[in-house]
Every structure is written in structure tokens, then in C-alpha cells.
C-alpha positions as CSV (number, residue, x, y, z in Angstrom):
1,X,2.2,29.3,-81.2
2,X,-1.5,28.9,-79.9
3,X,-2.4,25.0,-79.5
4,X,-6.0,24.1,-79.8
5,X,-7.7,21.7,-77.2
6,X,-8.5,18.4,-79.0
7,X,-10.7,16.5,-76.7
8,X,-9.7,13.0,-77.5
9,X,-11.7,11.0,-75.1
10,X,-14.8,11.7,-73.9
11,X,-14.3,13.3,-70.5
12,X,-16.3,14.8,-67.7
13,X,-16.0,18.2,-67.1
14,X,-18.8,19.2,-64.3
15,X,-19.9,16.5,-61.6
16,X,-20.8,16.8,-57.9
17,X,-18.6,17.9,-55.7
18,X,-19.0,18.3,-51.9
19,X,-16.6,19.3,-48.6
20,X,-17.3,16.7,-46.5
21,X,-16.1,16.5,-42.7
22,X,-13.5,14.2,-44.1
23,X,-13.0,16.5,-46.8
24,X,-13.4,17.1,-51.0
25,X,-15.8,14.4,-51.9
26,X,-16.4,13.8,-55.5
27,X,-19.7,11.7,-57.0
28,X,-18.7,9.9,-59.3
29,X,-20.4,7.4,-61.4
30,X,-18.9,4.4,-59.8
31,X,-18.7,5.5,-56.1
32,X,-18.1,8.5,-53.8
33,X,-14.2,9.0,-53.4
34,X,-12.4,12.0,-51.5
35,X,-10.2,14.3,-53.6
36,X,-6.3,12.9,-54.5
37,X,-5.4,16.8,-53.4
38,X,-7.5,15.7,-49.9
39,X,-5.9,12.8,-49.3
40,X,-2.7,14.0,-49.9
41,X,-3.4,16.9,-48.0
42,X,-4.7,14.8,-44.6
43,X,-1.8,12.4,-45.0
44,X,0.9,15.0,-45.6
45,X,3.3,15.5,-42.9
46,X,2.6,19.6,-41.6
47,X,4.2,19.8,-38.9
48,X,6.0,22.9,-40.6
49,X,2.9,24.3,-41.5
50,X,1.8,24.3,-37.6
51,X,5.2,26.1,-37.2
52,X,4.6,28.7,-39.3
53,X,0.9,29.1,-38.2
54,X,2.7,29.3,-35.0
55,X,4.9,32.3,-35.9
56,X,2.3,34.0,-37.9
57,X,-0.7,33.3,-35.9
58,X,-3.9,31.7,-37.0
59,X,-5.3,35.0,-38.7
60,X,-2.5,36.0,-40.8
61,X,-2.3,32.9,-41.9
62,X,-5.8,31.9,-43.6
63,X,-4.9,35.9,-45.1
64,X,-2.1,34.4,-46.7
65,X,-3.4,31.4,-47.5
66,X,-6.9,32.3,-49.2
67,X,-4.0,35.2,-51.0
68,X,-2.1,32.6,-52.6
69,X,-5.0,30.2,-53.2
70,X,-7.4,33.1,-55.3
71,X,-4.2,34.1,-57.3
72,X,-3.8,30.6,-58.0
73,X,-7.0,30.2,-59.4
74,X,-6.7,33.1,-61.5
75,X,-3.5,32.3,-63.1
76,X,-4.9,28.8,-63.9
77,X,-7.9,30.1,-65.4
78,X,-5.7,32.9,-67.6
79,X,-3.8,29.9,-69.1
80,X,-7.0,27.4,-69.2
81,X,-8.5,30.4,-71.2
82,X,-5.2,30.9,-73.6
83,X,-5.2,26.8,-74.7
84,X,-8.8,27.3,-75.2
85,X,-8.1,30.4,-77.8
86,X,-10.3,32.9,-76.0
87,X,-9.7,36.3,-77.8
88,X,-10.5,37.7,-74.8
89,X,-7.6,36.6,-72.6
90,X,-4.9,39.7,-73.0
91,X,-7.3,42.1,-72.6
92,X,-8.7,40.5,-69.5
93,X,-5.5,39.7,-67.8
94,X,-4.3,43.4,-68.4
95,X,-6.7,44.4,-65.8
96,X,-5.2,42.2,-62.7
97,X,-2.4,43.1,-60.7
98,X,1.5,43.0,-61.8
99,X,1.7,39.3,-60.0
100,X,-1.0,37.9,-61.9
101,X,0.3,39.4,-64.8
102,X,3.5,38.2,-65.1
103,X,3.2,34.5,-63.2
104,X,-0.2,34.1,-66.4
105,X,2.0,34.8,-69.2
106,X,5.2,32.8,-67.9
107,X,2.9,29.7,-66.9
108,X,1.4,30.1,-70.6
109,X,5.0,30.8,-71.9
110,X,6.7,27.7,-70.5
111,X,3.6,25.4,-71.6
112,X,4.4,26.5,-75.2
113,X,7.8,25.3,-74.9
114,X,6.8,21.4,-74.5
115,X,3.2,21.1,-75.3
116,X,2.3,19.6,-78.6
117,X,-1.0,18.3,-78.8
118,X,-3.9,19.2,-75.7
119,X,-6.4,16.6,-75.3
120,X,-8.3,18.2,-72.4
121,X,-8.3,20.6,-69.7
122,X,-10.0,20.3,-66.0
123,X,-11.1,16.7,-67.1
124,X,-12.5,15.0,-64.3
125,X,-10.4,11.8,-63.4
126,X,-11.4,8.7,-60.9
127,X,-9.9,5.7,-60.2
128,X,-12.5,2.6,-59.4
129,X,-9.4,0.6,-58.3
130,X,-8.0,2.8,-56.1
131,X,-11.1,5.4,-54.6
132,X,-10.2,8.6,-55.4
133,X,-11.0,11.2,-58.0
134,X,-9.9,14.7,-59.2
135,X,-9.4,17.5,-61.8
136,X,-6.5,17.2,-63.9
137,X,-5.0,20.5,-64.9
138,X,-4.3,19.2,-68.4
139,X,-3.4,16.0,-70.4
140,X,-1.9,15.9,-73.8
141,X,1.5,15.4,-75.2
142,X,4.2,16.5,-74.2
143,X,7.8,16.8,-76.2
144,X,6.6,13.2,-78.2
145,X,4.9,11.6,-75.0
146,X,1.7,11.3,-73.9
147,X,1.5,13.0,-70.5
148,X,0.4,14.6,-67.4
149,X,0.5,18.3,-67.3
150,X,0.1,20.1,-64.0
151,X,0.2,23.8,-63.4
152,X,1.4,25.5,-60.0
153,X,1.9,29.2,-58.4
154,X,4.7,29.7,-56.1
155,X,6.2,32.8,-54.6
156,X,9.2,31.0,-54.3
157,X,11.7,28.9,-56.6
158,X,11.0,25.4,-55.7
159,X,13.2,22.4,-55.2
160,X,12.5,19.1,-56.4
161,X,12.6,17.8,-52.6
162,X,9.7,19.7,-51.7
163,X,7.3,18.7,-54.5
164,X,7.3,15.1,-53.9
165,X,3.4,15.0,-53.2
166,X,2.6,17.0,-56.8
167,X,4.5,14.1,-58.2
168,X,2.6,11.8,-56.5
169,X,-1.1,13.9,-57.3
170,X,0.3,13.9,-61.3
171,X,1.1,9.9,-60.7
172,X,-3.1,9.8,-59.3
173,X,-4.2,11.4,-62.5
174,X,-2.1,8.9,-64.9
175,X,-3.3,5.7,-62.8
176,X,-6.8,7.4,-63.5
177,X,-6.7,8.2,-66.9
178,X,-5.0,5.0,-67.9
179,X,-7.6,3.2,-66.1
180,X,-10.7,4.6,-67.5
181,X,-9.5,5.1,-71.1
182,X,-7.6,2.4,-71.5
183,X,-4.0,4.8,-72.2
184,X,-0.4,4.3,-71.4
185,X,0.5,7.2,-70.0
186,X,3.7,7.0,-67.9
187,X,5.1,11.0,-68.0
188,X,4.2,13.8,-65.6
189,X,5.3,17.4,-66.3
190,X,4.7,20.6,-63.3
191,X,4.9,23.1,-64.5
192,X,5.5,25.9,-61.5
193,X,5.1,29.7,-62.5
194,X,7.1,32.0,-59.4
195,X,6.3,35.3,-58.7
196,X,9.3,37.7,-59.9
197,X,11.4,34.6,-60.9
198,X,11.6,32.4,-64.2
199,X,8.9,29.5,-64.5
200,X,10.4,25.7,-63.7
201,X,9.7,23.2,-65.6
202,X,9.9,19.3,-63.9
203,X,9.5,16.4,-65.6
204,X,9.3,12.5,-64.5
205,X,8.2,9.6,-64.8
206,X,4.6,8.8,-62.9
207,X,6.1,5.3,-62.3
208,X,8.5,5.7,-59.2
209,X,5.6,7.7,-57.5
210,X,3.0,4.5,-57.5
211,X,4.3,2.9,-54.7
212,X,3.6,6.3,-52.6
213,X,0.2,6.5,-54.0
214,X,-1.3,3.5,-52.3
215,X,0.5,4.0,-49.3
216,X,-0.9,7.6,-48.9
217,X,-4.1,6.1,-50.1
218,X,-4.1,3.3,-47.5
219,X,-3.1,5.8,-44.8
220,X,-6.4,7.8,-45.6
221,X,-8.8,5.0,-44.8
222,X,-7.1,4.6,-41.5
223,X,-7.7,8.0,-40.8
224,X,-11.7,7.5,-42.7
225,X,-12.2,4.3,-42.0
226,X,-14.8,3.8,-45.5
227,X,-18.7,2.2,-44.2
């Protein structure tokens, strides 16, 4: 089953983004807000990730990191390409390593089992209300509801305990895209593609996560206080 992409509302695709001491800025038509993923990022408690910098060592670390962060990208842009029915996509991915490989075609494989109609991909999202902005993965319907559809790269199996904050990212991009276009969507699905293990699939409602939201939000400014 190949979907098509339907764009349904009229989204934004390309606008200004800068890094900013503060962090990812986005220009937006009605203000300049700092990434969801920032925010979330700068409010997160890490205090594990200094441990394992730690234990590592700061080198080996950003190795790993940027590792992890350019196979990401790849294996979002292999399934971005797939919903957008580029015959080019097979023999493209055929050329990247076994990981990329095999974490493309389960992402795009688990997607297929839920997703019914695509309304956009990388869609920019802001919220006037609330300050932020940033790029939704992919919203459509999925399994009858209208939804939030996140894609993710792990080398490990996740549990839901430790994805609290891509619930609460997902919950961003419904408060934004309800706000702007006037929708009611209330589901979130991650989707999380493992390397040598089978894809999970989690799915929620956004609701429970909007308390969380403002508090992170809230937290930010009193890190960046706003002018």
C-alpha cells in the first residue's frame, strides 16, 4: 500500500530558522519562538546525559551523538521520500549502510500499518498562544482519527517511561495545529524504528500531556527571560 500526501490545509514548509544563544529560533509570521524540541531540550532533566558524557568523555560523545543524529535524518528523509511516492527511494536507500537500511523500511513498514490518509509532511507548526514553533514529522489520520504522527531512531527498544517528552513535543504540534487551522486533533502516534529490533508503535492521547506543556514552556522563560 503506497499512501499519497494530501495537503489539506495550507501549510508552511520552508521559513527562517536560526540557532540562537538560547537556542533553535524559528520566524514566524506572528513572532519569533524557540523550537518545542529546544525547549524541551533546555528544560529536560540530563543529569544522565552528564553521566554518560562523564564515562565516555566529551569527544566520544559528540562522535556518538552527531552518529545517531545524521542516521536520523536519513531514515526520516527515506520514509518522507516513500509517502511522497518518489520512484527513486529503493534504489537510493540500497546504497546506505545495513542500519539505515533496515531501521528505513521498518519505519515505513509500521507507518503502513496505521496510516490512512497523510495531510502533510515537515509542516511547519506555531502556536501564538503559547510561543513556540516546530516541524511536525507528519499529520494525517491515523486508524479513523485525526492525528499526530512522529517518527524516531533508536538503537535501543524503548519504554514508555522514557519517552515522556516526545509525548509532550507530539502534544506541541496538536495545540499548534488545532490552533492555527481550527482542527480537533486529540491523538499522537511515535512511531520509533530500533536498530536490529522490531519497530514500536505508541499511541496516546495529546490531552494528558498539556498540563506538562505549559509547565515546560513556563520553565523556559525563566531560564530566557523574553524582552
Amino acid at each position: 500500500m503506497i499512501l499519497k500526501t494530501k495537503l489539506k490545509y495550507n501549510y508552511t514548509f520552508d521559513m527562517k530558522v536560526e540557532t540562537l544563544p538560547e537556542g533553535r529560533t524559528y520566524f514566524t509570521p506572528d513572532g519569533d519562538y524557540p523550537s518545542i524540541t529546544t525547549i524541551l531540550g533546555k528544560t529536560a532533566n540530563n543529569v544522565w546525559l552528564q553521566k554518560w558524557k562523564d564515562k565516555v568523555g566529551e569527544e566520544e560523545a559528540a562522535r556518538i551523538s552527531k552518529e545517531a543524529t545524521d542516521r536520523g535524518t536519513l531514515v526520516h528523509e527515506y520514509a518522507e521520500r516513500y509517502f511522497n511516492n518518489d520512484a527513486l527511494i529503493y534504489s537510493d536507500l540500497a546504497n546506505e549502510t545495513s542500519d539505515v537500511i533496515q531501521m528505513s523500511k521498518d519505519l515505513i513498514k509500521i507507518a503502513e500499518t496505521g496510516v490512512e490518509e497523510i495531510w502533510g509532511q515537515e509542516q511547519v507548526l506555531w502556536s501564538k498562544k503559547l510561543a513556540y514553533a516546530g516541524r511536525c514529522d507528519m499529520v494525517g489520520v491515523w486508524k479513523g482519527k485525526p492525528a499526530i504522527i512522529d517518527f524516531k531512531t533508536s538503537k535501543k527498544v524503548k519504554y514508555i517511561k522514557q519517552i515522556k517528552d516526545y509525548f509532550i513535543q507530539c502534544c506541541a504540534y496538536a495545540v499548534a495545529h488545532n490552533e492555527m487551522f481550527g482542527t480537533g486533533i486529540r491523538d499522537v502516534v511515535i512511531l520509533i524504528t530500533v536498530e536490529g529490533k522490531d519497530p514500536q508503535c505508541f499511541e496516546t492521547s495529546a490531552v494528558p500531556f498539556l498540563p506538562d506543556l505549559k509547565l515546560r514552556r513556563n520553565e523556559y522563560d525563566k531560564m530566557f527571560p523574553p524582552f
